[in-house]
DSSP file (Angstrom, degrees, kcal/mol; ACC not computed):
  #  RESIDUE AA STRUCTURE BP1 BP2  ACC     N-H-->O    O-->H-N    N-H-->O    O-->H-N    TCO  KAPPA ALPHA  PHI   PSI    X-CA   Y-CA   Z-CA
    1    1 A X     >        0   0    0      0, 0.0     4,-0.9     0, 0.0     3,-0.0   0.000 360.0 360.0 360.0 -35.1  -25.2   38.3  -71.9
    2    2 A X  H  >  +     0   0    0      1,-0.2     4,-2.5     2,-0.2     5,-0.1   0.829 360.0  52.4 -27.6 -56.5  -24.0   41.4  -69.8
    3    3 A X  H  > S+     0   0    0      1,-0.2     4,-2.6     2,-0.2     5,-0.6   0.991 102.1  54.3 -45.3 -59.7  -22.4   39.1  -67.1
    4    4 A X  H  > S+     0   0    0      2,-0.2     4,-0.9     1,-0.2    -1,-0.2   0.854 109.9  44.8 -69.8 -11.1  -20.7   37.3  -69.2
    5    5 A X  H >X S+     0   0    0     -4,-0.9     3,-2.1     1,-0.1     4,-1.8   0.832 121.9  47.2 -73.6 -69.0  -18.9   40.8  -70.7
    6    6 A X  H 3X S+     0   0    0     -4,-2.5     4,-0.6     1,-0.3    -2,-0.2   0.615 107.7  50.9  -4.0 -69.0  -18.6   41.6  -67.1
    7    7 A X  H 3< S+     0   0    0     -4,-2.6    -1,-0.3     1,-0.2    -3,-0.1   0.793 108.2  54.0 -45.4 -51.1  -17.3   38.3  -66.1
    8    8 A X  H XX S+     0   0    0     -3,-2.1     4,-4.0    -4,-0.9     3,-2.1   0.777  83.7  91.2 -91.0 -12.9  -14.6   38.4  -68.7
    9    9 A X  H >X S+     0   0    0     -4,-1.8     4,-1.5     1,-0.3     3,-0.9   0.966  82.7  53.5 -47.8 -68.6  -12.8   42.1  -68.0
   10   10 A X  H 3< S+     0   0    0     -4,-0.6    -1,-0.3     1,-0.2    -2,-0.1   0.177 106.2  50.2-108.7  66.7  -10.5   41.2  -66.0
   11   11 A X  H <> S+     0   0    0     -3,-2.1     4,-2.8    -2,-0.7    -1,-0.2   0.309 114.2  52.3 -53.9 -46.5   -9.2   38.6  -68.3
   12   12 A X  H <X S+     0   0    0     -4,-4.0     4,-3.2    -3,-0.9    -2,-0.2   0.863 104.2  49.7 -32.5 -62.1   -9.3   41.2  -70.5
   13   13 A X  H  X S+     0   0    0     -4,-1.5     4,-2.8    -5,-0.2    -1,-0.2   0.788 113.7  45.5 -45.4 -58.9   -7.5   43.2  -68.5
   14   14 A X  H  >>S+     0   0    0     -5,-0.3     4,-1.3     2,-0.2     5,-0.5   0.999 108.4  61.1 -34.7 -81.2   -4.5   40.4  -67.7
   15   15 A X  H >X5S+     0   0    0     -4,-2.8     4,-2.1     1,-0.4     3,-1.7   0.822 111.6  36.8 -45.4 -72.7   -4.4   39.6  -71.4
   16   16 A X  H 3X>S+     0   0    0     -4,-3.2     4,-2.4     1,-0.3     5,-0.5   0.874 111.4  49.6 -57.8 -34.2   -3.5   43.0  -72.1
   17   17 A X  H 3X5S+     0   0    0     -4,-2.8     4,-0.6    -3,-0.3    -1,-0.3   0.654 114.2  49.4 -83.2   7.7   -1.3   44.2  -69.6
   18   18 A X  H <<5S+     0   0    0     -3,-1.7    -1,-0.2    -4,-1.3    -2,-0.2   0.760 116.3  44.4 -76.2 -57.9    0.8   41.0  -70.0
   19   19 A X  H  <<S+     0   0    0     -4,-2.1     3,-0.3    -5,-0.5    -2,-0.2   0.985 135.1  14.7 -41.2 -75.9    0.7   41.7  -74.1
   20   20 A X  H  <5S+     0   0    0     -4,-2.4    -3,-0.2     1,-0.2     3,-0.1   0.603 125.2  50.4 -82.3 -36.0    1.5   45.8  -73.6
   21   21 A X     << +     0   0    0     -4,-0.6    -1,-0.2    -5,-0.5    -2,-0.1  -0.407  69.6  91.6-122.9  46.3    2.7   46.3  -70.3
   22   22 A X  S    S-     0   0    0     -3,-0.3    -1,-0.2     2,-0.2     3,-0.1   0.849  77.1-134.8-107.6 -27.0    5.5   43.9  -69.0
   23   23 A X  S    S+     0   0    0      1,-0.3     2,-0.3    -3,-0.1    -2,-0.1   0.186  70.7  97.4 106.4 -17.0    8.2   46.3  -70.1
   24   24 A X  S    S-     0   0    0      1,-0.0    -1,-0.3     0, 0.0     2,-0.2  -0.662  79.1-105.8-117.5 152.4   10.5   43.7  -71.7
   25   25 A X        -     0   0    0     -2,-0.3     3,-0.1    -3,-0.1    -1,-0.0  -0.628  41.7 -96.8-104.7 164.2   10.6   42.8  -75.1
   26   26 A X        -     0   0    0     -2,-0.2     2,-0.2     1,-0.2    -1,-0.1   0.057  47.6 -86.9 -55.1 158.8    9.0   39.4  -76.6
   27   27 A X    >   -     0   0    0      1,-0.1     3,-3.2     2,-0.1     2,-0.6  -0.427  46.2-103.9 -46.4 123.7   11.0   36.2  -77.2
   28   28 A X  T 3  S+     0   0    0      1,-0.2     3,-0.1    -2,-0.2    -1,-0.1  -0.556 109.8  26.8 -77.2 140.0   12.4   35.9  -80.1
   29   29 A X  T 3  S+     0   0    0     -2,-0.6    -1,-0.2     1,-0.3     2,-0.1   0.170  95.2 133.9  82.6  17.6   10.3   33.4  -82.3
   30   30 A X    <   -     0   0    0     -3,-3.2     2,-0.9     1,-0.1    -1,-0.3  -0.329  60.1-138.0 -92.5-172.4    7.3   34.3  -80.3
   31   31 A X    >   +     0   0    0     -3,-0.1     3,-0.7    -2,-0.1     2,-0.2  -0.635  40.3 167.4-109.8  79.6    3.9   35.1  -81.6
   32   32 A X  T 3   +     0   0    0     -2,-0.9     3,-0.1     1,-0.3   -13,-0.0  -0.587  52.5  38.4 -90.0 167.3    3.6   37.5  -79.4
   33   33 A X  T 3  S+     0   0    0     -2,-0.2     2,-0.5     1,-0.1    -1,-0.3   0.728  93.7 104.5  57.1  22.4    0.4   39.9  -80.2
   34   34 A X  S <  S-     0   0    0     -3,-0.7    -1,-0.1   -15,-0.0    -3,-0.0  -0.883  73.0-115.3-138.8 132.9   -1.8   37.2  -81.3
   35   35 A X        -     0   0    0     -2,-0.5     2,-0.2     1,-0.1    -3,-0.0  -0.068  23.0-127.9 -55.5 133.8   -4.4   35.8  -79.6
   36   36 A X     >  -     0   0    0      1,-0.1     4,-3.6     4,-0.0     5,-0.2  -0.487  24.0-116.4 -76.3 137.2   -4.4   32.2  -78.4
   37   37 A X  H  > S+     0   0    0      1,-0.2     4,-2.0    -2,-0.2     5,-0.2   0.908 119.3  47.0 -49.2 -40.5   -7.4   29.9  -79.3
   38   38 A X  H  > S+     0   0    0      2,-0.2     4,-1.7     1,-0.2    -1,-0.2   0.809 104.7  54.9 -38.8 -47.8   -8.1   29.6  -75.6
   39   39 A X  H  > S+     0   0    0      2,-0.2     4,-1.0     1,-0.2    -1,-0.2   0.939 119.0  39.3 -84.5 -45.5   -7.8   33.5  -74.8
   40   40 A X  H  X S+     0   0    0     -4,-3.6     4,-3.0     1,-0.2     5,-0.2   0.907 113.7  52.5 -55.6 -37.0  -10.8   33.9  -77.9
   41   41 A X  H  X>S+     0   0    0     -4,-2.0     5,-2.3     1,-0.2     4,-1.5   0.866 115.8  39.3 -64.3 -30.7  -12.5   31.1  -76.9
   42   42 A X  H  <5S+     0   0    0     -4,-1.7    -1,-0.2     3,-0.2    -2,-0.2   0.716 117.5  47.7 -83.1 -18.0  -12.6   32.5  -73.3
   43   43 A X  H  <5S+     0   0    0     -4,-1.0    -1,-0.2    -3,-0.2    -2,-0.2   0.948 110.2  47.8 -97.4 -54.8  -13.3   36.2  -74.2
   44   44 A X  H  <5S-     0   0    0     -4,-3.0    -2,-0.2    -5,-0.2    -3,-0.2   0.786 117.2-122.0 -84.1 -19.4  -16.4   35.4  -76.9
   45   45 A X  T  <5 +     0   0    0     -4,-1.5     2,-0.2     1,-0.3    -3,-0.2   0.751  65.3 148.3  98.0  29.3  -17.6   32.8  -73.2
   46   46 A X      < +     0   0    0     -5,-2.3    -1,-0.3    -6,-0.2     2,-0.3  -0.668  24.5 170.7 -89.2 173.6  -17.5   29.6  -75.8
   47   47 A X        +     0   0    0     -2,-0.2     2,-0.3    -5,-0.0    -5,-0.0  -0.978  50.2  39.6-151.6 144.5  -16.5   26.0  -74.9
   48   48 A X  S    S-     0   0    0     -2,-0.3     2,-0.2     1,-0.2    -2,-0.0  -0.723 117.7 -51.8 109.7-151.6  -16.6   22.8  -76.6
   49   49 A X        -     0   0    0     -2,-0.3    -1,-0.2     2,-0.0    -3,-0.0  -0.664  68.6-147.5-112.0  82.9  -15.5   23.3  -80.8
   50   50 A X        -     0   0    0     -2,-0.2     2,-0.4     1,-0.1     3,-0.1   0.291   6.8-127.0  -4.2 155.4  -17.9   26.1  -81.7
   51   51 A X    >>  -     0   0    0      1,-0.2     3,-4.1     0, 0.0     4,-1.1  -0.946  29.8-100.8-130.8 155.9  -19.0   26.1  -85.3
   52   52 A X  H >> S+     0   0    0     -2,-0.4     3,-4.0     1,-0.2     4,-1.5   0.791 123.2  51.0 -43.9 -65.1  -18.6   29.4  -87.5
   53   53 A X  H 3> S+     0   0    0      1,-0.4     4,-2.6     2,-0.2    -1,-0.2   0.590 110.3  53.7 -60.7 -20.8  -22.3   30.5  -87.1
   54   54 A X  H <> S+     0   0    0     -3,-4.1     4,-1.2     1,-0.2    -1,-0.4   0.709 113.2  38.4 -89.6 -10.8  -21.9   30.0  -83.4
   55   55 A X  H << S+     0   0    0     -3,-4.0    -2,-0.2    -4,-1.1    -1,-0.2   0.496 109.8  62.7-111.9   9.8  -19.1   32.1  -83.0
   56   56 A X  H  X S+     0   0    0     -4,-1.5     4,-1.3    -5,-0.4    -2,-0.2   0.871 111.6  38.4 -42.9 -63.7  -20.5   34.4  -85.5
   57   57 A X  H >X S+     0   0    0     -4,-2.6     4,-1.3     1,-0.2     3,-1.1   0.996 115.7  48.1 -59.0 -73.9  -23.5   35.1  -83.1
   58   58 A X  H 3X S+     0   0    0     -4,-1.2     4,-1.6     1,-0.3     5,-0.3   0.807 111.2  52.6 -45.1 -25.1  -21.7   35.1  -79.7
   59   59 A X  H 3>>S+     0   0    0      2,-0.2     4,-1.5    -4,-0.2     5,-0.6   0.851 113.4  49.1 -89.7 -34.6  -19.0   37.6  -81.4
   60   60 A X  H <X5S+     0   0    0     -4,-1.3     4,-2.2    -3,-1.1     3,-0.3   0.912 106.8  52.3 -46.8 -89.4  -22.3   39.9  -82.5
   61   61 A X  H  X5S+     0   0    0     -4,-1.3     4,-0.6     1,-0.3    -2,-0.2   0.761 109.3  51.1 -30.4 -75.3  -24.0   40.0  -79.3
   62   62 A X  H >X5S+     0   0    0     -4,-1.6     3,-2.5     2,-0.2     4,-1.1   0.939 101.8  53.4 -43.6 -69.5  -21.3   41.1  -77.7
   63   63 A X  H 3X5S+     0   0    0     -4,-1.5     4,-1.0     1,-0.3    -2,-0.2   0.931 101.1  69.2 -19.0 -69.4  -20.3   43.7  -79.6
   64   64 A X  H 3<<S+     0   0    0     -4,-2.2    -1,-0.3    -5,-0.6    -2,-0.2   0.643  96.6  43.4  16.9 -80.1  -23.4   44.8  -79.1
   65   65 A X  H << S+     0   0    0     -3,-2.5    -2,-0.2    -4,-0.6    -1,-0.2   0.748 128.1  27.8 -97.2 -47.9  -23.4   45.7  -75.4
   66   66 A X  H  < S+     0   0    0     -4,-1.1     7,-1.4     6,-0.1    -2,-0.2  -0.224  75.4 132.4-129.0  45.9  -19.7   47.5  -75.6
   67   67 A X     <  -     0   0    0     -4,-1.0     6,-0.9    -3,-0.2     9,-0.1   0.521  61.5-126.0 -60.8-128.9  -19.2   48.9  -79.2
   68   68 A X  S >  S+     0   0    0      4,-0.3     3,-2.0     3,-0.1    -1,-0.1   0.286 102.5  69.6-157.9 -45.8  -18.0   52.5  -78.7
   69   69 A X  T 3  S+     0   0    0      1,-0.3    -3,-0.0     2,-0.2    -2,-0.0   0.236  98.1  50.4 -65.1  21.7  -20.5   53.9  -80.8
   70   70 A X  T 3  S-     0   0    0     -5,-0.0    -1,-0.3     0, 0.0    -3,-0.1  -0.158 138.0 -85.0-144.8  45.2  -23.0   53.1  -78.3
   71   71 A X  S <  S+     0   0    0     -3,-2.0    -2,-0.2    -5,-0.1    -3,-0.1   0.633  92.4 131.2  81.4  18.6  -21.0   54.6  -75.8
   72   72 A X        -     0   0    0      1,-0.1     2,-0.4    -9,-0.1    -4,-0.3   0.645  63.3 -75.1 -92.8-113.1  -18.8   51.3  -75.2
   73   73 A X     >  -     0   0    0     -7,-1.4     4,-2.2    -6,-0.9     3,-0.3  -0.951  19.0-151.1-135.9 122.5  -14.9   50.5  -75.0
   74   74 A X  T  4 S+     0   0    0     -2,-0.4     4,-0.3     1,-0.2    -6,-0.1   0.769  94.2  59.1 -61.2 -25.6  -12.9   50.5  -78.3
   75   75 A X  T  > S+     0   0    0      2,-0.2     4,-1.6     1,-0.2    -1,-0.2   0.900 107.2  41.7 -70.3 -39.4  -10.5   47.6  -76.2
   76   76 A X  H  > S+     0   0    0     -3,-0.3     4,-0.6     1,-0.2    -2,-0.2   0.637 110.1  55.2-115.9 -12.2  -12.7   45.5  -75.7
   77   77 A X  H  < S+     0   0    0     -4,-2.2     4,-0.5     2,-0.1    -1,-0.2   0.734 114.5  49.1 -73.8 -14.0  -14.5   45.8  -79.4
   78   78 A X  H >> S+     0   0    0     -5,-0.3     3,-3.3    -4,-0.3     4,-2.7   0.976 108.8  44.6 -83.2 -45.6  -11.0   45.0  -80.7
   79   79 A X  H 3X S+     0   0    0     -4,-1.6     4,-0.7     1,-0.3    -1,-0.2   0.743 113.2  56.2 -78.0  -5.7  -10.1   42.0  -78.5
   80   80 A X  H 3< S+     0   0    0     -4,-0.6     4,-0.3     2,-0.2    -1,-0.3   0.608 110.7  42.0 -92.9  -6.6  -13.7   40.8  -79.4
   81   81 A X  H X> S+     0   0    0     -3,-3.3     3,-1.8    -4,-0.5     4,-0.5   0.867 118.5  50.6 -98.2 -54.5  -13.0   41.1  -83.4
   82   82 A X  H 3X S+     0   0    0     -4,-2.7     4,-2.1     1,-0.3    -2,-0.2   0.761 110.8  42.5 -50.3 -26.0   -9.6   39.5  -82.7
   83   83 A X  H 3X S+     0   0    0     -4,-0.7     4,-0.9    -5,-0.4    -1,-0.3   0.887 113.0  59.0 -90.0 -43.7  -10.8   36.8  -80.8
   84   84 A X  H X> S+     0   0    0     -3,-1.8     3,-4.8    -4,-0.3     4,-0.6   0.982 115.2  34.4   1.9-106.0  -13.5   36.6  -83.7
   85   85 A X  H 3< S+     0   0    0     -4,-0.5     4,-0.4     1,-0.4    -2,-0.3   0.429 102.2  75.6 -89.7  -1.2  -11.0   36.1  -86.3
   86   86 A X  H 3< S+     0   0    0     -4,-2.1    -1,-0.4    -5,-0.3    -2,-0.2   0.799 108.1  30.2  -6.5 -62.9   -8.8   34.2  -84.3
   87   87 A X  H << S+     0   0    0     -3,-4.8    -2,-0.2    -4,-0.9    -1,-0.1   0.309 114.1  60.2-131.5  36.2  -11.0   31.2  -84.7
   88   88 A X     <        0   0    0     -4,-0.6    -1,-0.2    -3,-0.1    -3,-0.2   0.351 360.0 360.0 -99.1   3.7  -12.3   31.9  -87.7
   89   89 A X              0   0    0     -4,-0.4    -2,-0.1    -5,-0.3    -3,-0.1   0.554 360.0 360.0-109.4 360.0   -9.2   31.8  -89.3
């Protein structure tokens, strides 16, 4: 599962500095700051229509490997609960 955390930085990386870092402020009427089904589906590594329990699990596992209390990255536990409740909601 490590690749796949791997794999997806620098998407990660994009997604945010596109989000945080263009300098310009959003459109108005955009949703800007929330995650696209796509950009969760691609960050938790599903395809297809997940069902909850499977993007329960994948959203775990990950967490997992980079929580910050086991020395991980606090960005990349956040975009993995957004992404999480993204398409659980």
């Amino acid at each position: 599962m490590m690749p796949l955390i791997i794999k997806s930085l620098p998407f990660l990386q994009q997604w945010y500095t596109n989000k945080h870092h263009t300098g310009q402020a959003p459109p108005s009427g955009d949703n800007s700051g929330k995650m696209t089904r796509s950009e969760a589906m691609a960050i938790l590594g599903l395809s297809g229509s997940p069902n909850k329990d499977a993007i329960i699990e994948a959203h775990r596992k990950l967490v997992q490997k980079v929580h910050p209390d086991r020395g991980g990255s606090e960005f990349l536990t956040t975009q993995l609960n957004q992404a999480r409740d993204t398409l659980l909601s």
